[in-house]
C-alpha positions as a LaTeX table, in Angstrom:
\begin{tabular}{lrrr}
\hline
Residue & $x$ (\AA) & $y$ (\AA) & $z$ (\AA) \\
\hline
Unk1 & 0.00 & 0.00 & 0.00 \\
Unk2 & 1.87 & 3.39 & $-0.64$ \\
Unk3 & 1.36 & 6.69 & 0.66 \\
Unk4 & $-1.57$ & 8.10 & $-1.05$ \\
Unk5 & $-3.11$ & 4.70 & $-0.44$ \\
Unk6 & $-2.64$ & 4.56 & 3.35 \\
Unk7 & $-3.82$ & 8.22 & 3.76 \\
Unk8 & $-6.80$ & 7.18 & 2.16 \\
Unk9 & $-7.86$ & 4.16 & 3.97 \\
Unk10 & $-8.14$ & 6.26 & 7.23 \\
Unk11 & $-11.47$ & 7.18 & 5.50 \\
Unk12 & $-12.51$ & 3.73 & 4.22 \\
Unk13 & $-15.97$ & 2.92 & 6.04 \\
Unk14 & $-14.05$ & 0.53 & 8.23 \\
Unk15 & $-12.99$ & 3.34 & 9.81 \\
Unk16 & $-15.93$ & 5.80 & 8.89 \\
Unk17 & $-18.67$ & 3.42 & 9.85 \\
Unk18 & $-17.18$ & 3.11 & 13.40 \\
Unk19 & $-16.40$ & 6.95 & 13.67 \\
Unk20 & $-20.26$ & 7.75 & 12.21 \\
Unk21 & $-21.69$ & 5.47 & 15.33 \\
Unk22 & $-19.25$ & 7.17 & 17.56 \\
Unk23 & $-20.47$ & 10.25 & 17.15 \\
Unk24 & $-24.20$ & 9.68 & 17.25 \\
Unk25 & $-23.78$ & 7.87 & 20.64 \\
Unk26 & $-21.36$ & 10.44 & 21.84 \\
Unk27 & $-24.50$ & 12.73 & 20.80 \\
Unk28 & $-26.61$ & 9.84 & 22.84 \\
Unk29 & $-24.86$ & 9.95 & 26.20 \\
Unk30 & $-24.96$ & 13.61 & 26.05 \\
Unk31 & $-29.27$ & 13.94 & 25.96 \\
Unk32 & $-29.34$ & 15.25 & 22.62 \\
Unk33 & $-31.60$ & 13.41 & 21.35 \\
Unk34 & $-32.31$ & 16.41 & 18.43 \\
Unk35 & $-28.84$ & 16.27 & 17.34 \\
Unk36 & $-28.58$ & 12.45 & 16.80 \\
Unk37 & $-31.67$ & 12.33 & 14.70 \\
Unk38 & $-29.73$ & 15.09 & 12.79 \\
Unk39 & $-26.27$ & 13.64 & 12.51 \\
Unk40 & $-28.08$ & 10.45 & 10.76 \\
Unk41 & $-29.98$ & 12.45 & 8.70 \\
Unk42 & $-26.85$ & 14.29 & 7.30 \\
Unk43 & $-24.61$ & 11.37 & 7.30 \\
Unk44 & $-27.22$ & 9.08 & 6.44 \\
Unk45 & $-28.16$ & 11.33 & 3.62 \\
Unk46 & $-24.63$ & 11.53 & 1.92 \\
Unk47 & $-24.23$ & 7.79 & 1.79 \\
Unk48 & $-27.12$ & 7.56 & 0.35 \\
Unk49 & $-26.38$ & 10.03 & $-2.36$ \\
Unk50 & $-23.09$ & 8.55 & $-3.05$ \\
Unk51 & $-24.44$ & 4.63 & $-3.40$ \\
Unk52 & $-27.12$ & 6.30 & $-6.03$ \\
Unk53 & $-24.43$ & 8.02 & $-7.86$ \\
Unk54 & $-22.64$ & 4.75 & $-8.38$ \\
Unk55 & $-25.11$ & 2.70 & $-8.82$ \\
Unk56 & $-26.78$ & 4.38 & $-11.56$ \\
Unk57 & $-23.23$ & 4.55 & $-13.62$ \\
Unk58 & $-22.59$ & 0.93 & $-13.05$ \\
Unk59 & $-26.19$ & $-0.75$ & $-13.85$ \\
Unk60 & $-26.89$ & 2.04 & $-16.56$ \\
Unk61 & $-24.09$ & 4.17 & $-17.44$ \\
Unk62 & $-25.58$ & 7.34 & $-16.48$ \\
Unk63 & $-22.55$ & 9.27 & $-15.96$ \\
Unk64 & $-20.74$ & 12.23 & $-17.80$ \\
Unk65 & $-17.49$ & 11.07 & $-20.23$ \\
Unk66 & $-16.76$ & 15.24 & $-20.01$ \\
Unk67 & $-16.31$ & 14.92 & $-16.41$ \\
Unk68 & $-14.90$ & 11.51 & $-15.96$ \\
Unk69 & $-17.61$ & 10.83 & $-13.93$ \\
Unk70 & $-18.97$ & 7.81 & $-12.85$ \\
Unk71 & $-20.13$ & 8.45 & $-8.77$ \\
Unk72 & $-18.77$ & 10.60 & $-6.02$ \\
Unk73 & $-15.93$ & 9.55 & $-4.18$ \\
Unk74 & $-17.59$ & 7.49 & $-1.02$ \\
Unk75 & $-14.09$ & 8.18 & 0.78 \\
Unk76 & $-14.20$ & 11.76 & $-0.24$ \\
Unk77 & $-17.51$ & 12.77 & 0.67 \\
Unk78 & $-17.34$ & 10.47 & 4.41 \\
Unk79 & $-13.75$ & 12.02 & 5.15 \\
Unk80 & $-15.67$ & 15.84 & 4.52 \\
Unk81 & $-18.87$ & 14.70 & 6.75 \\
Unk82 & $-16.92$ & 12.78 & 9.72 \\
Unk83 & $-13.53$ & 14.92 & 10.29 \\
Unk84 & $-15.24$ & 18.06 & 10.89 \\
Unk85 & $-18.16$ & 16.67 & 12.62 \\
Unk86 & $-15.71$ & 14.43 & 14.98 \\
Unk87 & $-12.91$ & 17.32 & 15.96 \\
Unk88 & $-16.39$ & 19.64 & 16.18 \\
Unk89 & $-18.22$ & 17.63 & 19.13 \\
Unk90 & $-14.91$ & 17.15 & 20.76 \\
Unk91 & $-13.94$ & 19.97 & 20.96 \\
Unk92 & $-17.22$ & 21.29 & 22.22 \\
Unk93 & $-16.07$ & 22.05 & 25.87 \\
Unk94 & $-12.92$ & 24.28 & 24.38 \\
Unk95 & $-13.16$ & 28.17 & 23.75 \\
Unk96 & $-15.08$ & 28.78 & 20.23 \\
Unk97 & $-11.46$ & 29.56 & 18.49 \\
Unk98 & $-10.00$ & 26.24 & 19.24 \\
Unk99 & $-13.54$ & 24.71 & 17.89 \\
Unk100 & $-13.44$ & 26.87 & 14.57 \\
Unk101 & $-9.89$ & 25.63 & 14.48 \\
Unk102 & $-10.82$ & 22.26 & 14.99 \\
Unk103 & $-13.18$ & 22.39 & 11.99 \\
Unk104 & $-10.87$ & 23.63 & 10.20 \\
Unk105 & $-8.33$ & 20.89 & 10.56 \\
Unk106 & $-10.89$ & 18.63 & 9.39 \\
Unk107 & $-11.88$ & 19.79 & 6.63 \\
Unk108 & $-8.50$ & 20.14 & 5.30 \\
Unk109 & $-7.91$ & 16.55 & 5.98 \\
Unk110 & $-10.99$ & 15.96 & 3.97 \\
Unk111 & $-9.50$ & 17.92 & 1.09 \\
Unk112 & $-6.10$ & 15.74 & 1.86 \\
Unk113 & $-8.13$ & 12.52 & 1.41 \\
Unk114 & $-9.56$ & 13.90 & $-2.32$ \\
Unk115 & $-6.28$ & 14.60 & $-3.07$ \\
Unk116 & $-5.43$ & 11.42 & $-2.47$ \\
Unk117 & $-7.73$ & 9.65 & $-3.86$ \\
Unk118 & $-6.82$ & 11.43 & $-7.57$ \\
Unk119 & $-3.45$ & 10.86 & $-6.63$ \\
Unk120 & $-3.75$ & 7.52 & $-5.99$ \\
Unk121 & $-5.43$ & 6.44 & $-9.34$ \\
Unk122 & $-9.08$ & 5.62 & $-7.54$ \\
Unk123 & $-11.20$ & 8.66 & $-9.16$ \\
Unk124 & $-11.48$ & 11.35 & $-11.34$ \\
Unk125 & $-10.58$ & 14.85 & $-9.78$ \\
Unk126 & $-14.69$ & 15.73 & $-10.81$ \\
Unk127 & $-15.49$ & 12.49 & $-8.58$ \\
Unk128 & $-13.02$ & 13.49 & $-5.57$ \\
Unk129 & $-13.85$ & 16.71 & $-5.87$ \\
Unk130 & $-17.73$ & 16.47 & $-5.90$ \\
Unk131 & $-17.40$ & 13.43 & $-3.05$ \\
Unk132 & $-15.19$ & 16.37 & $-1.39$ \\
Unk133 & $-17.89$ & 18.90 & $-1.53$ \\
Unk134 & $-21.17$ & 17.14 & $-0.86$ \\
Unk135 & $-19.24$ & 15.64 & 2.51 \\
Unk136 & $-18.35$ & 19.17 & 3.51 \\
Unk137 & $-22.08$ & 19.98 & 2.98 \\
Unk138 & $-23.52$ & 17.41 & 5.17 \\
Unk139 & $-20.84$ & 18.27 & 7.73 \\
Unk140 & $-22.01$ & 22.06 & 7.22 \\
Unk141 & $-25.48$ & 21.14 & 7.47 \\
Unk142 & $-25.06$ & 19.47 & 11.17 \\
Unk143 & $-22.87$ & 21.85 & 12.32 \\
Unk144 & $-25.39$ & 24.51 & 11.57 \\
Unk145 & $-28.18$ & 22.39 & 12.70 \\
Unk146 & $-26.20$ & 22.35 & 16.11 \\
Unk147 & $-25.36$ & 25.78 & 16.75 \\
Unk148 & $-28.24$ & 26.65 & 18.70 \\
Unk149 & $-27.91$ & 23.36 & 21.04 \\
Unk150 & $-27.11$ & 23.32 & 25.16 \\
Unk151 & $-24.05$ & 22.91 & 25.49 \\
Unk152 & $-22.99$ & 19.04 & 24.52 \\
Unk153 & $-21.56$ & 17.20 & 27.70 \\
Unk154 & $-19.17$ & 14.87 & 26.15 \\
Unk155 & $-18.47$ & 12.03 & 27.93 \\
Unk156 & $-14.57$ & 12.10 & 27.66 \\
Unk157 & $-13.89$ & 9.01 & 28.99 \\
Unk158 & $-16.28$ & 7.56 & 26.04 \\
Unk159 & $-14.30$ & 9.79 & 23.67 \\
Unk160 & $-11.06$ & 8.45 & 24.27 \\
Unk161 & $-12.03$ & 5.17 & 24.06 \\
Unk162 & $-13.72$ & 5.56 & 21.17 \\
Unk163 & $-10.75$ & 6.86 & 19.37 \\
Unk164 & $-8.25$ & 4.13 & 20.65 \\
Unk165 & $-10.55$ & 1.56 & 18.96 \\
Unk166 & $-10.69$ & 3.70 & 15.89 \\
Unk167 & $-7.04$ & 3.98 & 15.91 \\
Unk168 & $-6.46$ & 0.37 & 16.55 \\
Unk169 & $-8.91$ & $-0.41$ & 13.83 \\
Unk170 & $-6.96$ & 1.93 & 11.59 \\
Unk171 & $-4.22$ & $-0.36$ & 12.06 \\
Unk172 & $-5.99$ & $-3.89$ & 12.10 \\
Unk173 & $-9.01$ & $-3.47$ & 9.63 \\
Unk174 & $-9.63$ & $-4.72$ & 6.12 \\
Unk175 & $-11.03$ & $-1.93$ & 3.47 \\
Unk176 & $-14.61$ & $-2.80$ & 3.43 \\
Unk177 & $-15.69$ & $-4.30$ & $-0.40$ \\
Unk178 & $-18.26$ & $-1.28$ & $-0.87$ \\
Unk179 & $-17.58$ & $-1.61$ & $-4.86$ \\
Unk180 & $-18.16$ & $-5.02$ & $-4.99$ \\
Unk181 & $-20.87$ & $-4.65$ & $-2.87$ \\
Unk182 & $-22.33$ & $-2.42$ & $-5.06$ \\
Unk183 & $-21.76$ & $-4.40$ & $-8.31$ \\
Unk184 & $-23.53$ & $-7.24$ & $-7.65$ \\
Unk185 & $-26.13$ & $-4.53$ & $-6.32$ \\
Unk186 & $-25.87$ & $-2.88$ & $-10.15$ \\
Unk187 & $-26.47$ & $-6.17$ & $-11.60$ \\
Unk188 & $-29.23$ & $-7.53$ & $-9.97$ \\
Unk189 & $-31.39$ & $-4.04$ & $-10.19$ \\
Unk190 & $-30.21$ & $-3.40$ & $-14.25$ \\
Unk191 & $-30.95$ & $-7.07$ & $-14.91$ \\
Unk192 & $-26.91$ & $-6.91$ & $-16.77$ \\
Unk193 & $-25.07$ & $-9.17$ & $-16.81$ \\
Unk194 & $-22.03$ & $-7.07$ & $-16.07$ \\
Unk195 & $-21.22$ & $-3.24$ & $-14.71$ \\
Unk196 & $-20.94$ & $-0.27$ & $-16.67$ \\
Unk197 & $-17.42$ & 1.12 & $-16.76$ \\
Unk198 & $-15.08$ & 3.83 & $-18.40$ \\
Unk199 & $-13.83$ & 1.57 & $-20.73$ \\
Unk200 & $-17.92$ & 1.52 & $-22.63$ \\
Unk201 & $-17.52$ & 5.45 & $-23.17$ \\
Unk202 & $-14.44$ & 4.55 & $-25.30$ \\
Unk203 & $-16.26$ & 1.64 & $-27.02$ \\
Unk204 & $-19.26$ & 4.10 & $-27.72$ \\
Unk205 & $-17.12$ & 6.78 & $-29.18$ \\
Unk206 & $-15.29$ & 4.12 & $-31.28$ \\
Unk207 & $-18.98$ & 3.00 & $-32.37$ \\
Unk208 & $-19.23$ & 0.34 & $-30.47$ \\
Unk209 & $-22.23$ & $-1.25$ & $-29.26$ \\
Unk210 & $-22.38$ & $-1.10$ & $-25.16$ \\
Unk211 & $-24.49$ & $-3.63$ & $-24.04$ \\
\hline
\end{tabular}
C-alpha cells in the first residue's frame, strides 16, 4: 500500500462506519436526542447520495465522459462529513477559536483525502472533488443544525475510548468491499449481466455497441 493509499484508507468505512456510530452515541450519552436524529440524517443522507451516484453509472451508465464521472468519491464525501463533525463535538467544551480551528483541521484533511484519492489512481478529480464537496455539505449542514444546542456534555472518557478503537482499527481493519458490494447490487437491479465502466464510453465513441 503506498502513501496516497494509506492516507486514504483512514477514510474507508471501516474506519468511517465506526467513527459515524461514535459520534451519534457520543451525541446519545450527552441527551441530545435532536442532534442524533440530525447527525443520521446528514450522514445518512450523503451515503445515500453517493451509493445512487454509483449505482446508476454501473447498472446504466448514467454518468458524464466530459467529467470523468462515474459516482462521487464514497471516501471523499465520508472524510468531509466525519472529520469536521468528529474534531467539532470534541472539541465542544474548548473556547469557540479552538472549535473553529478544529473544523478547520478537518476539513482540510478531507480535502487531503480527495487529493489522495486522484493521486492515488481511484477517481477522477470531478469524482473526488464532488465526493469532497457534498461531505463538507452534510458536515455544514449538522454543524449549523447544532449551533443553537445546550451545550454538549461529552463524555470524555467515552471519547477516548472511542478513538483508541478507531485507531487500533486503523491499524488492524480490512477496506470494506463497498464496490463489490455495489456491483452485484448494479447487476441484480439493471438485470446486466455485467457493470458499466469507463472503458464503454471509449467503445461508444469508437462505435461500439455497449451492451
Amino acid at each position: 500500500m503506498n502513501w496516497w493509499n494509506s492516507i486514504s484508507f483512514t477514510a474507508d468505512m471501516a474506519l468511517m462506519g465506526p467513527a459515524g456510530v461514535a459520534i451519534a452515541l457520543w451525541l446519545l450519552v450527552s441527551k441530545q436526542w435532536r442532534l442524533v436524529f440530525s447527525w443520521s440524517l446528514w450522514y445518512g443522507g450523503g451515503l445515500l447520495l453517493v451509493v445512487l451516484s454509483k449505482l446508476v453509472f454501473m447498472g446504466w451508465g448514467i454518468g458524464s465522459s466530459t467529467l470523468d464521472f462515474t459516482g462521487f468519491s464514497g471516501h471523499a464525501m465520508r472524510a468531509g462529513a466525519v472529520f469536521p463533525v468528529l474534531l467539532y463535538v470534541v472539541l465542544q467544551r474548548a473556547q469557540p477559536r479552538w472549535r473553529q480551528a478544529g473544523v478547520a483541521l478537518g476539513v482540510a484533511y478531507a480535502v487531503l483525502i480527495a487529493v489522495a484519492r486522484v493521486l492515488g489512481h481511484a477517481h477522477s478529480v470531478s469524482e473526488a472533488v464532488s465526493g469532497c464537496v457534498l461531505g463538507l455539505a452534510m458536515a455544514a449542514g449538522f454543524i449549523w443544525s447544532a449551533r443553537g444546542a445546550v451545550e454538549i456534555a461529552i463524555s470524555r472518557p467515552l471519547v477516548l475510548s472511542s478513538l483508541v478503537v478507531m485507531a487500533v482499527l486503523s491499524f488492524k481493519a480490512e477496506p470494506v468491499p463497498t464496490e463489490l458490494w455495489l456491483h452485484k447490487i448494479a447487476m441484480y437491479l439493471s438485470g446486466h449481466e455485467r457493470i458499466f465502466s469507463r472503458a464503454d464510453w471509449k467503445l461508444a465513441q469508437d462505435g461500439h455497441h455497449v451492451p
